[in-house]
C-alpha positions in Angstrom: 0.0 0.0 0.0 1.3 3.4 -1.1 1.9 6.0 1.7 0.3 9.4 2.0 2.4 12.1 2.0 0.4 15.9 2.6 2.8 18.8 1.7 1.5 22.8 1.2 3.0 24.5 -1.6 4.5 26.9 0.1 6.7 23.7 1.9 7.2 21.9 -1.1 9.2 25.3 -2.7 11.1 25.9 0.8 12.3 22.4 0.7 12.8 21.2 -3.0 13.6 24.8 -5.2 16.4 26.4 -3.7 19.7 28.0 -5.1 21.9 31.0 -4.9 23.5 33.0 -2.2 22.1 34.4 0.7 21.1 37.9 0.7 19.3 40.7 2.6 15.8 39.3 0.9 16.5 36.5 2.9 16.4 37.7 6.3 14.1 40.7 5.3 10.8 40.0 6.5 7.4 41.6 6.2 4.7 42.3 8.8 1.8 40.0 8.3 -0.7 42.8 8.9 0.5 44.7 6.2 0.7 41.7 3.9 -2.9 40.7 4.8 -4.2 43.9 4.5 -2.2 44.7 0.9 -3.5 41.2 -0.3 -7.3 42.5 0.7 -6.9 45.9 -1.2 -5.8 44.1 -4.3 -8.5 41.7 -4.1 -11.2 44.0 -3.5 -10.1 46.2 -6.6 -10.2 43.4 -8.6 -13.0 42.9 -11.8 -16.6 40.5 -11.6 -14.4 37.9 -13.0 -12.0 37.7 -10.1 -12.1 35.2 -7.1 -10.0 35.6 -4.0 -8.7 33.0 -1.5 -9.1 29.9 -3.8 -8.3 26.7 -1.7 -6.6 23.8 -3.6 -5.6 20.1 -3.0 -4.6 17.4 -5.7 -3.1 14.4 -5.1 -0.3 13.0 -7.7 0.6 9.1 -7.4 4.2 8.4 -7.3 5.9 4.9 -7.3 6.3 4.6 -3.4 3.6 7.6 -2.6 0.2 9.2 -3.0 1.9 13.1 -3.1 -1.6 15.1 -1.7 -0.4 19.1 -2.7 -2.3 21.5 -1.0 -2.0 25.0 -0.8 -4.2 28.7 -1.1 -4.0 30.8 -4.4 -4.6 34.4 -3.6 -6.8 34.8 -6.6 -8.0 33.6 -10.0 -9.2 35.3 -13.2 -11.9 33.5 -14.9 -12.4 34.8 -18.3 -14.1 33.5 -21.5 -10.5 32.9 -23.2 -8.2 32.6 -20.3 -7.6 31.6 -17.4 -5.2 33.9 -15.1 -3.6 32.8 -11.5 -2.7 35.1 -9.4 0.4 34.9 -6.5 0.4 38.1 -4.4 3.8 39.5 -3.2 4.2 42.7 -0.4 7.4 44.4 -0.5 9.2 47.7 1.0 11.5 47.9 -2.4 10.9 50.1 -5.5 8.8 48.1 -7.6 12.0 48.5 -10.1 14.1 46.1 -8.8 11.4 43.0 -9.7 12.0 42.1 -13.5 10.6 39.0 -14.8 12.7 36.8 -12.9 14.2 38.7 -10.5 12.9 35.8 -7.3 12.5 32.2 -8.8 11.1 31.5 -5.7 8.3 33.3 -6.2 7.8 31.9 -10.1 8.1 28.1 -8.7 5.4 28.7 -6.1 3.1 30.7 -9.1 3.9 27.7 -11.6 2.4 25.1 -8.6 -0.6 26.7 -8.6 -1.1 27.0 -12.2 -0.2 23.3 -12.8 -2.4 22.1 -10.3 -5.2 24.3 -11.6 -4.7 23.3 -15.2 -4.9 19.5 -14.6 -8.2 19.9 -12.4 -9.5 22.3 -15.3 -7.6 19.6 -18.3 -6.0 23.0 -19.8 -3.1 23.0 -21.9 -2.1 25.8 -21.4 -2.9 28.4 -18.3 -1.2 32.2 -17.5 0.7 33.3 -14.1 0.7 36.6 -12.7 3.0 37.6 -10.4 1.9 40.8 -8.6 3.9 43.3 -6.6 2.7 45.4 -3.9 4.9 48.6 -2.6 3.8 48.8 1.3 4.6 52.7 1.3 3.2 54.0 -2.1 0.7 51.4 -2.7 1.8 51.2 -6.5 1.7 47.9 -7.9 3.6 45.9 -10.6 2.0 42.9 -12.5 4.4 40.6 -14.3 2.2 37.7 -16.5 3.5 34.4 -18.4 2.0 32.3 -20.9 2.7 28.3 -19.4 1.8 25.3 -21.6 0.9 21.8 -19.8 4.7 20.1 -21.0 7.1 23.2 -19.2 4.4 22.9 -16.1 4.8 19.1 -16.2 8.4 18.9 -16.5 8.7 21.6 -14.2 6.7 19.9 -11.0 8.0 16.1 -11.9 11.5 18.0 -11.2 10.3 19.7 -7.9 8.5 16.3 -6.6 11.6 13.8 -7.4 13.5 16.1 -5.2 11.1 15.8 -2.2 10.1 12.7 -2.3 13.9 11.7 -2.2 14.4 13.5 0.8 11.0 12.3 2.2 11.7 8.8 1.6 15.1 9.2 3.7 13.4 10.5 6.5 10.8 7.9 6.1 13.6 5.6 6.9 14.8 7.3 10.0 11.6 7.9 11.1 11.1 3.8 11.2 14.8 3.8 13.7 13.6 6.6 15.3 10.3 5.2 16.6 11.6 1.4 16.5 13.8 2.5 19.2 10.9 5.0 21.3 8.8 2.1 21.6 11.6 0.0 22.9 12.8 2.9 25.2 12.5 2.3 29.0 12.9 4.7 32.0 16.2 5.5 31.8 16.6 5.5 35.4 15.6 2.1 37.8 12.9 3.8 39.7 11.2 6.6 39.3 11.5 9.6 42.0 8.7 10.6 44.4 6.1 12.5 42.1 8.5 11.9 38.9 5.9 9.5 37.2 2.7 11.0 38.6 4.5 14.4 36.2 5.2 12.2 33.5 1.8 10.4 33.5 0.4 14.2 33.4 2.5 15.2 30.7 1.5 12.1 28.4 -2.4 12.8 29.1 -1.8 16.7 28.1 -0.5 15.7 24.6 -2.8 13.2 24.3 -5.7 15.3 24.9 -4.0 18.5 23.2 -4.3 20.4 26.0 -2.3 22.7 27.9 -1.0 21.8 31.5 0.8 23.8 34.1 3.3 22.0 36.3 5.1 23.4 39.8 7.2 20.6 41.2 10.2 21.4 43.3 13.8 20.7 42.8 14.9 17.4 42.8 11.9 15.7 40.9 13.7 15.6 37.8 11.6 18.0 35.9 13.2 17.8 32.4 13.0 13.9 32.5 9.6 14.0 33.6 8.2 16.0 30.5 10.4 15.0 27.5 10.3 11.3 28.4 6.4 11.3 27.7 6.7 13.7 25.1 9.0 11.5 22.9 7.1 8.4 23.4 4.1 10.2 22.1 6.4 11.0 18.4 6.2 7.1 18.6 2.4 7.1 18.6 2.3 9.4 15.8 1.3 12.4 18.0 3.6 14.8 17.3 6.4 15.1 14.1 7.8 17.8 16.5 9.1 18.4 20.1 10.0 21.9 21.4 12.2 22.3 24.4 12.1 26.0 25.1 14.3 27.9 28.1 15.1 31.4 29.1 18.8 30.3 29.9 21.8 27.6 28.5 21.8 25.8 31.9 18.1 24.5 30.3 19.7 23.4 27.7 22.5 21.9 29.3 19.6 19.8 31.0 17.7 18.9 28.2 20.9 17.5 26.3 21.9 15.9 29.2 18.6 14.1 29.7 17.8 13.0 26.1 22.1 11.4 26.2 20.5 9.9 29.5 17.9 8.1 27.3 20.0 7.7 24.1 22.4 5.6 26.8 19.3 3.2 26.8 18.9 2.7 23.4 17.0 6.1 22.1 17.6 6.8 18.3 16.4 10.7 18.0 17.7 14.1 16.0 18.5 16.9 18.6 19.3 20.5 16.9 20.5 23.3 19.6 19.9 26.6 18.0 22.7 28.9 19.0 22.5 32.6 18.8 23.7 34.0 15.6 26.3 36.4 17.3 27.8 33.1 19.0 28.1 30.8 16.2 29.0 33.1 13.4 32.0 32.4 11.4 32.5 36.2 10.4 30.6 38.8 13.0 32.1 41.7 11.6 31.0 41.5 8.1 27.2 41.8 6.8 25.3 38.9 5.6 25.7 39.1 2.3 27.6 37.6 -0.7 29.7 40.4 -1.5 31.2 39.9 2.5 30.6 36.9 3.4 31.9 33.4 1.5 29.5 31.5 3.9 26.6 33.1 2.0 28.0 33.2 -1.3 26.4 29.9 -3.1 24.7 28.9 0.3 21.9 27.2 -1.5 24.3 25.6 -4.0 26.0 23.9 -0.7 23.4 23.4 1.6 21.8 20.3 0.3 25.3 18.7 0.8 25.9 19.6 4.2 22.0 18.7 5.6 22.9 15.0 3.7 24.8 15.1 7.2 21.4 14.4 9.1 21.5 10.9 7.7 24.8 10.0 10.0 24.9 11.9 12.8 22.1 12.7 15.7 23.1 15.2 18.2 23.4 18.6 16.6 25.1 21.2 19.0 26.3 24.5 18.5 30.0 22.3 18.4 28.6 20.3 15.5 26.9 22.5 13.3 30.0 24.8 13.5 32.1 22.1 12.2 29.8 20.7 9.5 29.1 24.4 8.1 33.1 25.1 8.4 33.6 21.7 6.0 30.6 22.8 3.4 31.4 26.8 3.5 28.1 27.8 4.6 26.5 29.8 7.2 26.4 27.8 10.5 23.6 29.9 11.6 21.1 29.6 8.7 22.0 26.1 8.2 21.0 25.2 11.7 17.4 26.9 10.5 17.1 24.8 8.0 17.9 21.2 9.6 15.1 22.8 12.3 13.2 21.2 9.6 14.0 18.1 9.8 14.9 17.8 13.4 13.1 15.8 15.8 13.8 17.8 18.9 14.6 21.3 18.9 16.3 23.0 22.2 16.3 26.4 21.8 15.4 30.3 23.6 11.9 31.4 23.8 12.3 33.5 21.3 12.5 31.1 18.6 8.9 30.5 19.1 7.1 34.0 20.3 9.7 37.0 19.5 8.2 38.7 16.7 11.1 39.9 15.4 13.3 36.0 15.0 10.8 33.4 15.4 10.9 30.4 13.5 8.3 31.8 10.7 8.8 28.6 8.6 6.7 26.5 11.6 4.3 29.0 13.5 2.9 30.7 10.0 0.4 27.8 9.7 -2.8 27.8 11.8 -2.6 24.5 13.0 0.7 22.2 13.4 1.1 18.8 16.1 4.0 20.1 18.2 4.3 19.9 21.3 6.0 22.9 23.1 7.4 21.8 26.7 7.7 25.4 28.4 11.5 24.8 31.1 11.6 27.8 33.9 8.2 28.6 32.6 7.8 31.2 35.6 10.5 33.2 33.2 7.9 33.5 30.5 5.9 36.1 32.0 8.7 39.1 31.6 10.3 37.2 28.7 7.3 37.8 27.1 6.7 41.4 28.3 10.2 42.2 26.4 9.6 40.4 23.0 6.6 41.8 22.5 7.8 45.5 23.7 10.0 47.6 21.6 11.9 51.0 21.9 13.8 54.2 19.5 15.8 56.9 21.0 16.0 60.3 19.8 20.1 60.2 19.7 20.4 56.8 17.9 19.1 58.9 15.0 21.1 62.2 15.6 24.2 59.9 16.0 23.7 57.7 13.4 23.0 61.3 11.0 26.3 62.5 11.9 28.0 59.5 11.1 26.7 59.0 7.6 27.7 60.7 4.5 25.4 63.4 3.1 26.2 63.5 -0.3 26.7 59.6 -0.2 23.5 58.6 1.4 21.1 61.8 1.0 18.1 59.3 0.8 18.7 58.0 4.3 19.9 60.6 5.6 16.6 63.0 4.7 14.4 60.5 6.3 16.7 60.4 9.2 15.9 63.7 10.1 12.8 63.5 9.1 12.2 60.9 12.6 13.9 63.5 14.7 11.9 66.2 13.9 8.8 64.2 14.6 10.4 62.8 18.5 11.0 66.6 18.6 7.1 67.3 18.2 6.4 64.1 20.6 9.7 65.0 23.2 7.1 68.4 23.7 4.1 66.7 25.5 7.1 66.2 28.2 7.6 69.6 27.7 4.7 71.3 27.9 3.4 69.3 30.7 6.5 69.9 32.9 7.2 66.4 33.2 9.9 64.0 32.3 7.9 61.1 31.9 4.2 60.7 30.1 2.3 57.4 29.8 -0.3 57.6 26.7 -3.2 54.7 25.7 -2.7 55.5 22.2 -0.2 54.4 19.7 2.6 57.3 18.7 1.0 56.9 15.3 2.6 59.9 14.2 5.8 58.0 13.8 4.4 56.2 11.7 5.0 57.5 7.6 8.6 58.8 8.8 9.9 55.1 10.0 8.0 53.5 6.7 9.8 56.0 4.9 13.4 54.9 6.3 12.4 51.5 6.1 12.3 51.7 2.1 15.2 54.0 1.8 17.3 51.2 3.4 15.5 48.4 2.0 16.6 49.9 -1.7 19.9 50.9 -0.3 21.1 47.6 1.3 19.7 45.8 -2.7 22.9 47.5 -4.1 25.6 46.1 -2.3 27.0 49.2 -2.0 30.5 49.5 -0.1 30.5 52.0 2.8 31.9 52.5 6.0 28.5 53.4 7.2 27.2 49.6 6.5 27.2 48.4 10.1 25.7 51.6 11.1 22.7 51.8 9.1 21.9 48.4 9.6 22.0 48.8 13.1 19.4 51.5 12.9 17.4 49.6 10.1 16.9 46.7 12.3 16.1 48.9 15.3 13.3 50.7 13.6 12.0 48.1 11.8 11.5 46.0 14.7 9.8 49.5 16.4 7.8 49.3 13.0 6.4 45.4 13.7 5.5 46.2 17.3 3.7 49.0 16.3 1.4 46.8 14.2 0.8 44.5 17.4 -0.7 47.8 19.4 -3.9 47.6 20.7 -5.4 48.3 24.2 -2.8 45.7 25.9 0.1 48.2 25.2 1.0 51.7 27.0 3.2 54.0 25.0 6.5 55.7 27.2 7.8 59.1 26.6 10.9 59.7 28.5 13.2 62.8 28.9 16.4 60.7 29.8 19.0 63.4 30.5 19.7 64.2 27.0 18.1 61.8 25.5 14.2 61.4 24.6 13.2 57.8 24.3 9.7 56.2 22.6 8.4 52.7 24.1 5.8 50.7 23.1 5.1 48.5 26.2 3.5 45.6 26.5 1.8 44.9 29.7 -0.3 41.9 28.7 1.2 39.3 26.9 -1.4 36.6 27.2 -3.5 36.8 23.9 0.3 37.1 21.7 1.2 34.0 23.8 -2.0 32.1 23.6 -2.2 32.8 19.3 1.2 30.3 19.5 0.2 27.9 22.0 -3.2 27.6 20.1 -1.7 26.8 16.6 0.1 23.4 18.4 -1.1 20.3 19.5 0.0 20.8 23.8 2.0 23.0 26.2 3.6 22.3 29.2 4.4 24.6 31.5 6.7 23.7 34.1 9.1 25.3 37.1 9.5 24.7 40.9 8.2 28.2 41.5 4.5 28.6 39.4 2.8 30.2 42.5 0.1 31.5 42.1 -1.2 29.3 39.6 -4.2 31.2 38.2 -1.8 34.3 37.5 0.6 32.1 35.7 -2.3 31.1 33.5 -3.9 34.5 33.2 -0.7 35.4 31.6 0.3 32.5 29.3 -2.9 32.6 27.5 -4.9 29.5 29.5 -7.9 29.0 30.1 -9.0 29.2 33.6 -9.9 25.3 34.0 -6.2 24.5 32.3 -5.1 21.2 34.3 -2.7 22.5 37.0 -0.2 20.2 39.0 1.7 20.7 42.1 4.2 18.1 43.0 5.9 18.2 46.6 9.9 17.7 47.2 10.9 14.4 47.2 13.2 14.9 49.8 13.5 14.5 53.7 11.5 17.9 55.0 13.6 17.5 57.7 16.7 18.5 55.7 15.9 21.7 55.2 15.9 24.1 57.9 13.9 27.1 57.0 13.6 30.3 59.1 12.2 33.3 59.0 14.1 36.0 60.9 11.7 38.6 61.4 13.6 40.9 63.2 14.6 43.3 60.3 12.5 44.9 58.2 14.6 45.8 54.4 11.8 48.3 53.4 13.8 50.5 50.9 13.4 53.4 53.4 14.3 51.4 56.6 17.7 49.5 55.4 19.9 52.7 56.2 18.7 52.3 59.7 18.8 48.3 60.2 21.8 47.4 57.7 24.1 46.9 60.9 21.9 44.2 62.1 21.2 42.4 59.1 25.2 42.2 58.3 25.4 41.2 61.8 23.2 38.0 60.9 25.4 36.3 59.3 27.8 35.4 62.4 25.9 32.6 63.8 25.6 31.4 60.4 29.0 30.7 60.1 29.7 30.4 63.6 26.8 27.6 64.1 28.6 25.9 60.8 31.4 27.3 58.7 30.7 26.4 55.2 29.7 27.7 51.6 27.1 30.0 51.6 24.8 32.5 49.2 23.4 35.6 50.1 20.9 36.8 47.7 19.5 40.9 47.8 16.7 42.4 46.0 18.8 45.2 44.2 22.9 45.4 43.7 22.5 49.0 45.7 21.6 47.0 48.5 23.8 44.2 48.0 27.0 46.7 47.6 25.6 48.4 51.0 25.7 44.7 53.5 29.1 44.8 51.4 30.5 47.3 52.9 30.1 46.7 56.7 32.1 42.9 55.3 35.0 44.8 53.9 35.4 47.1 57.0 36.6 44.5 59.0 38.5 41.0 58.7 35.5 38.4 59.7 37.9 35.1 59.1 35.4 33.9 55.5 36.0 35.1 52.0 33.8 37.0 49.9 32.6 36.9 46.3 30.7 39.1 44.2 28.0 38.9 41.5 28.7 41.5 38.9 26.5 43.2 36.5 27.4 41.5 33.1 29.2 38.9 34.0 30.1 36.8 31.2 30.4 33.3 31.0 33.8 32.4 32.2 33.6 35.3 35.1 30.6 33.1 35.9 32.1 29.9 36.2 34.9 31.1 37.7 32.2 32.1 40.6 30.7 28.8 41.1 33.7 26.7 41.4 34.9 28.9 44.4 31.8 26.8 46.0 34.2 23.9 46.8 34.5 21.3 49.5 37.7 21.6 50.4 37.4 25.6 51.0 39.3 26.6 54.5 37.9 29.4 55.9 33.8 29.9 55.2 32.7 31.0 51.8 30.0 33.8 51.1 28.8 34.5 47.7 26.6 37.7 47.0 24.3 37.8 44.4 21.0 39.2 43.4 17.9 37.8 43.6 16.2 36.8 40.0 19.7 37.1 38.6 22.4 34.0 37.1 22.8 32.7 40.6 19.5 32.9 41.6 17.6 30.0 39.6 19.2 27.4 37.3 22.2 26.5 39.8 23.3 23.2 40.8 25.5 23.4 44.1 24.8 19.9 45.3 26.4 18.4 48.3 28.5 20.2 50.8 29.1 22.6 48.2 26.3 25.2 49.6 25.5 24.6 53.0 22.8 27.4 53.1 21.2 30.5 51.6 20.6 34.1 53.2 17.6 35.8 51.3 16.9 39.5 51.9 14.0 40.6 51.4 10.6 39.5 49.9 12.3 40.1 46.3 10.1 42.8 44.7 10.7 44.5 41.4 12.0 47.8 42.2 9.6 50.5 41.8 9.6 51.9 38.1 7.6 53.3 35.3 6.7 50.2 33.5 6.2 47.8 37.0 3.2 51.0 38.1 1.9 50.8 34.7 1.4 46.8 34.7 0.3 47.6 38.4 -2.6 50.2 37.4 -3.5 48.1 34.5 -4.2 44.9 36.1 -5.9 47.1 39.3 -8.8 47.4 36.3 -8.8 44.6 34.5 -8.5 41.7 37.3 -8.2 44.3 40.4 -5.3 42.4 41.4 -2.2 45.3 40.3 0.1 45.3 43.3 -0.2 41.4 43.1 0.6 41.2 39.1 3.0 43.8 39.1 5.3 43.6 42.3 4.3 40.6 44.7 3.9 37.4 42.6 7.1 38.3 40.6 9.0 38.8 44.0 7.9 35.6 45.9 8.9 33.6 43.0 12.6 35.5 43.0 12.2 34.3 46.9 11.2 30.5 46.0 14.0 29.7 43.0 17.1 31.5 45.3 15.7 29.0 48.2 15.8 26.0 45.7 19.5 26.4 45.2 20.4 24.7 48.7 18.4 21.5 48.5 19.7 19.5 45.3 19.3 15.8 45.8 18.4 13.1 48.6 21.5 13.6 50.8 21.9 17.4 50.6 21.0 19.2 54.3 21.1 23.2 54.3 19.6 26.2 55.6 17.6 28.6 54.0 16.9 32.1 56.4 14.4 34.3 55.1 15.4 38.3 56.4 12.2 40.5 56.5 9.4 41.3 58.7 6.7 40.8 56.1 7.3 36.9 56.0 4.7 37.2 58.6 2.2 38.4 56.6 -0.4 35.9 55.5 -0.3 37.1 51.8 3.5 36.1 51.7 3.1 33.1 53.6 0.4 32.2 51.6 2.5 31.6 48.7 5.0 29.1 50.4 5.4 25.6 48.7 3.2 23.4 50.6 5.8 21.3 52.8 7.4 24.3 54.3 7.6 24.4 57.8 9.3 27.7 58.6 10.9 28.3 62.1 9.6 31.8 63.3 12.5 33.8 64.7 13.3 37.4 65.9 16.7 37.7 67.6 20.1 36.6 66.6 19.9 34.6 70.1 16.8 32.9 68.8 18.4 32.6 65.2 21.8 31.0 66.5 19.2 28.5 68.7 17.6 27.7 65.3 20.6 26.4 63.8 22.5 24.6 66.2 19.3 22.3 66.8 19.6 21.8 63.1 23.5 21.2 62.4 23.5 19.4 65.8 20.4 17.0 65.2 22.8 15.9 62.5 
C-alpha cells in the first residue's frame, strides 16, 4: 500500500527549489498585517471575473507515494479565453528592482498553482501573474507568463523527485527513530517521588492536546519528567515535532543531558540546539551578504550537501553544526534553521517560538501544526514575554547615526533620518509642555508612523545595491532597530501603553507591552500541547492568566521528594529591608550572618533584592577581617567570570565561603551546588521589582482589569525570585542546608500564603533565637 504524504506548496518550494546565495531578501521579512491587508486591497479592486482565497488540494501518485499538494491561491481570473492565476507578493522595495525573474522563488510557487489548476480544469495551457505590492506608495507591478501543460509538467515532476527523495530518507529514519521510542524504557531504575505522577500528566496533556501547568520542586527531575512522555508520544504518531524551550543555557545543558541519559538506553532521535547568531557566526564583523561573506555566497548551492549530514549523525550542538558548516562553506547559523526542519527535537530560547522579530516563521505561520512545546523555567515566561513583545527608539540613535553617515553619499537615508527626529521633537514636547519627564499615553505614537516607513524603504533599496560604505554596520544597526519599532507598532492595541521619556539628554519612545497573554496564547493555540513547568509557578491562576490558558487549564503541584527535615527554614523577622528602613537596620542584618558561620562554617549564598543593596551589606564585610571570604556577582558577567564564581563553592574551601548575588539574577535560579558545596542561603528581602515606570503601569492596569495590580506587578514576581534563590540549597536526597528568610513581612499571611506546601518555617526574631535555630539543626545531624 502506497503511503500518504500531505505537503503545502509553500513547503514543497522551501524544501525542494532552492539555489543562490544568501542575501538581505533572505532575512528581510514583512509584517503580516501589512501583507494581509495589501493582499485585501488588491483583491477587492479586482474585476466580476476575479475570485480571492481559492483553496486547492490534488493528489499526484508516485511509485512509493500518494503526493496530496495543497496550498491557497490568492486569486483567479476567470475569463471567457483565459484563465489567469494570481500569486500576491508585499514588498518595502521600489517596484524596479522585480523584472521578470528577478525571485525564482516566487515563479516556482506561481507555476504550482497553475499546474495544479490546469490539470483539475484539463488545460493545456494556463497564465501566471505575479503581482507586486509597494507597502509605502501602494503602487503595484503585475508581471504575466503564458505556461503550456509540457514546461508545467516537467517543471513539477522536477520539484516532486527532489522531495520525495528526501522524504523517503526521512521515512527511513523515522522507522529507527520510533523502533527504538517504543523499545525505550525509563532511563533511570525507579522513578523519583512524584516523577511519574508528572510524567503520566504530561502524556495525558498531549494526548488530549491540551495545555497543563506543572510546579514541582527541585529534585523531581523536571526535564526527565516531561520529555520522556513527550518523545514516546512522536512514537504514537502524535507529534512530528518536540519543542524544548528555556530562558537560559543551563536549560539546555539539561535537556541534552537528559535526552544522552535516554540515548544511553537505546533512544535513536535528531536533537538541533539553535545557538544565537552572534555566538556561532563564522564572520561577526561582516554583513550577511555575498559580497562579505563566503559563507553566503552559493549557500543554497551547498546546503543540500551539508544537511545529507542528518543521515549519519544525531546530536546537533552549537559544536557540530559549526564544524559541519566550516567543512561545506556555509552559514552555520542559517544552516541550523534549515535542519530545524527536519529535526526531531529542537532546544532552543523562547524567542524562537514567540519574538516577533526571530521566530521560527517557517513553523508557526500555519494555523494548526502537532508540536508539542514543553515550556523549562516557565515562571520566566511572563517578563520574557513582556520584552519580545515591547520595543523602543531613542532620539540620539538617530542624531548619532545622521552624523556618522555621509550626506552626499546617502542623502536618501539621511533625509528620512531627520525626518524621525523632527517628529520625537514634536512628541519630546508633550514632556515639555506638561512639565514632566515622563508621560504614559493609551494611544499608539501613530505619528511615527510614515517617517519610520519611509526609512524602512530607503534602506531596503539601499542595502539591494551592495553598496560598499563605512556606514554599513551603522545603518543596519538603525534599520533593524526601527523596523523592529515598526512590527511592534502593528501588534498595538489596548494591551500596550506608550513611554515618553526625557532621559537626561536623551528622549526615548516605548511601546510596552503589559499583557502578553493573547500574543502567547495565538502560538500555544496553533500546536497540539504545552507544558508549563518550574519549581516556582505560585500562584497558579496568574501564571495562567498570563500565558494565555484558560482558567480550568489542568494544573499540577508536586511536593519535594526529599526529607523535609533536611531543610531548615527560618524566617528571621527581626529586620525589616523596606527601601526606606535598610539605612537604619543594615548593621543588624550584616550582623546575621555570624551565627551562620559560627553555628557551621561552610559555603554559603546571600541573595538581595537590588545590587544597591547588595554593595551596602558589602560594605560593613570589607570594613573588618570576619575570618570567611567573599565573592561578588557582577553586572554583566560573562560566562567564564561566571564559572569562575561557582567553582569557588568547593568542599575543600578553609575558611567559610560567602557568595553575593542578586535575587532573579544568574545565581538565583538554574544552579546546581549539590552536596557540601552550599551549605545554606541568606535571602533578603521578599524580592520585589523595584519601583519603576513600566512595573506602576502593569500595576494600574491589572488594578482594572483583574483588580489584582500590586499582586501582578510587584508581589507574585518577587515571591517567585524568593522561591527559585531558596531552591539552590536543596539538590538531591543527601543534601542538608539552611535557607533564612530576612524580612518582617514573612509574617504576613499574603507572603506566607505563597509558600510551597511542605514548608515548615521556624519563626524567629533575635540573633539569640536565630543562633538556637541552627544549632538544633547542624546538631540534630
Amino acid at each position: 500500500m502506497k503511503k500518504k504524504i500531505s505537503v503545502s506548496v509553500r513547503n514543497l518550494v522551501e524544501y525542494s527549489y532552492r539555489g543562490g546565495d544568501l542575501s538581505f531578501d533572505t532575512f528581510a521579512q514583512i509584517n503580516p498585517v501589512d501583507a494581509i491587508r495589501a493582499h485585501q486591497k488588491i483583491q477587492k479592486s479586482r474585476p466580476a471575473e476575479y475570485t480571492g482565497e481559492v483553496s486547492i488540494k490534488r493528489e499526484f501518485e508516485t511509485e512509493n507515494h500518494i503526493l496530496e499538494v495543497t496550498g491557497r491561491m490568492d486569486g483567479i481570473f476567470r475569463y471567457t479565453d483565459r484563465i489567469i492565476i494570481e500569486e500576491i507578493k508585499t514588498t518595502t522595495r521600489g517596484l524596479e528592482y522585480y523584472e521578470e525573474f528577478t525571485n525564482p522563488t516566487h515563479w516556482a510557487q506561481l507555476k504550482i498553482y497553475c499546474y495544479i489548476w490546469l490539470m483539475q480544469e484539463g488545460l493545456n495551457e494556463i497564465s501566471g501573474q505575479l503581482t507586486y505590492y509597494q507597502l509605502d506608495s501602494g503602487k503595484q507591478k503585475e508581471i504575466i507568463n503564458l505556461f503550456n501543460r509540457k514546461e508545467l509538467e516537467d517543471f513539477f515532476c522536477k520539484l516532486i523527485s527532489h522531495y520525495l527523495k528526501r522524504i523517503t530518507d526521512l521515512e527511513k529514519w523515522w522507522e529507527i527513530r520510533n523502533s527504538s521510542i517504543k523499545a525505550l524504557e525509563f532511563p533511570f531504575a525507579n522513578y523519583r517521588p512524584g516523577q511519574r505522577e508528572m510524567a503520566v500528566e504530561v502524556y495525558r496533556a498531549i494526548h488530549q492536546k491540551r495545555e497543563i501547568l506543572i510546579q514541582a520542586a527541585t529534585g523531581i527531575g523536571k526535564t526527565m519528567s516531561t520529555l520522556f512522555p513527550a518523545i514516546k508520544a512522536m512514537a504514537e504518531g502524535l507529534s512530528s515535532k518536540l519543542f524544548y524551550l528555556t530562558a537560559r543555557s543551563t536549560g539546555k545543558d539539561s535537556a541534552c543531558a537528559a535526552i544522552n541519559e535516554m540515548r544511553e538506553k537505546g533512544l535513536r532521535i535528531k536533537t538541533l540546539v539553535i545557538t544565537t547568531k552572534d555566538k556561532i557566526c563564522f564572520k561577526p564583523d561582516a554583513a550577511c551578504s555575498p559580497d562579505e561573506c563566503e559563507y553566503a555566497k552559493g549557500y543554497f548551492d551547498r546546503v543540500d550537501e551539508a544537511e545529507e549530514r542528518f543521515f549519519h549523525e544525531d546530536d546537533f550542538t552549537g559544536d557540530v553544526i559549526a564544524r559541519i558548516a566550516e567543512e561545506n562553506k556555509v552559514c552555520p547559523f542559517e544552516f541550523s534553521l534549515g535542519l530545524s526542519l527536519i529535526a526531531d527535537v529542537i532546544i532552543c530560547d523562547y524567542n524562537y517560538v514567540f519574538d516577533p522579530r526571530v521566530y521560527l516563521r517557517r513553523f508557526f505561520l500555519e494555523e494548526e501544526n502537532d508540536f508539542i512545546l514543553l515550556v523549562d523555567e516557565a515562571h520566566n515566561l511572563v517578563d520574557r514575554s513582556r520584552e519580545m513583545f515591547s520595543a523602543e527608539i531613542f532620539k540620539q540613535t538617530f542624531l548619532d547615526t545622521r552624523k556618522e553617515i555621509n550626506r552626499e553619499e546617502l542623502p536618501a537615508i539621511y533625509k528620512k533620518i531627520g525626518g524621525i527626529n523632527t517628529a520625537l521633537n514634536k512628541l519630546k514636547k508633550r514632556c515639555d509642555e506638561n512639565g514632566k519627564k515622563l508621560i504614559v499615553e493609551t494611544d499608539a505614537p501613530v505619528s511615527l508612523v510614515p517617517s519610520i516607513r519611509g526609512l524602512i524603504k530607503e534602506c531596503e533599496e539601499w542595502f539591494a545595491l551592495n553598496i560598499e560604505s563605512p556606514s554599513k554596520d551603522t545603518i543596519l544597526d538603525l534599520y533593524f532597530n526601527v523596523r523592529t519599532f515598526a512590527r511592534i507598532l502593528e501588534e498595538y492595541d489596548e494591551t500596550y501603553r506608550t513611554i515618553f521619556e526625557i532621559m537626561d539628554k536623551d528622549f526615548r519612545v516605548k511601546l510596552f507591552c503589559i499583557d502578553p497573554s493573547k500574543r502567547l496564547e495565538r502560538t500555544f493555540s496553533k500546536n497540539r500541547a504545552a507544558v508549563f513547568f518550574s519549581a516556582t509557578m505560585s500562584p497558579s491562576g496568574y501564571f495562567k492568566r498570563l500565558f494565555g490558558c484558560a482558567a480550568n487549564t489542568r494544573n499540577l503541584e508536586i511536593a519535594s521528594p526529599f526529607p523535609p527535615e533536611n531543610l531548615c527554614l527560618i524566617i528571621y523577622s527581626g529586620i525589616s529591608t523596606l527601601f526606606k528602613n535598610r539605612e537604619s537596620t543594615k548593621t543588624n542584618a550584616a550582623a546575621l550572618i555570624n551565627p551562620v558561620i559560627d553555628t557551621r562554617k561552610g559555603n554559603y549564598l546571600l541573595f538581595f533584592p537590588s545590587y544597591a543593596y547588595m554593595q551596602m551589606i558589602i560594605s560593613l564585610f570589607e570594613a573588618e577581617d570576619k575570618g570567611f571570604e567573599i565573592i561578588i556577582q557582577n553586572q554583566g558577567m560573562t560566562g567564564e567570570e561566571r564559572d569562575n564564581f561557582l567553582s569557588r563553592f568547593s568542599v575543600c574551601n578553609e575558611n567559610a565561603l560567602l557568595g553575593f548575588a542578586v535575587m532573579g539574577g544568574i545565581f538565583g535560579e538554574g544552579i546546581d551546588l549539590a552536596g557540601e558545596r552550599l551549605s545554606g542561603a541568606v535571602i533578603y528581602g521578599v524580592g520585589l521589582p523595584g519601583i519603576s515606570p513600566e512595573r506602576d503601569i502593569i500595576r494600574d492596569y491589572f488594578n482594572e482589569t483583574d483588580q489584582a495590580g500590586y499582586e501582578y506587578a510587584y508581589l507574585y514576581p518577587g515571591i517567585n525570585r524568593v522561591l527559585q534563590a531558596a531552591g539552590r540549597v536543596i539538590r538531591s536526597e543527601t543534601d542538608r542546608g539552611v535557607v533564612i528568610l530576612v524580612d518582617e513581612r514573612y509574617r504576613e499571611h499574603r507572603y506566607k500564603s505563597l509558600f510551597p506546601v511542605n514548608w515548615q518555617p521556624v519563626k524567629v526574631k533575635t540573633k539569640e533565637e536565630l543562633e538556637r535555630a541552627l544549632e538544633r539543626f547542624w546538631i540534630g545531624e
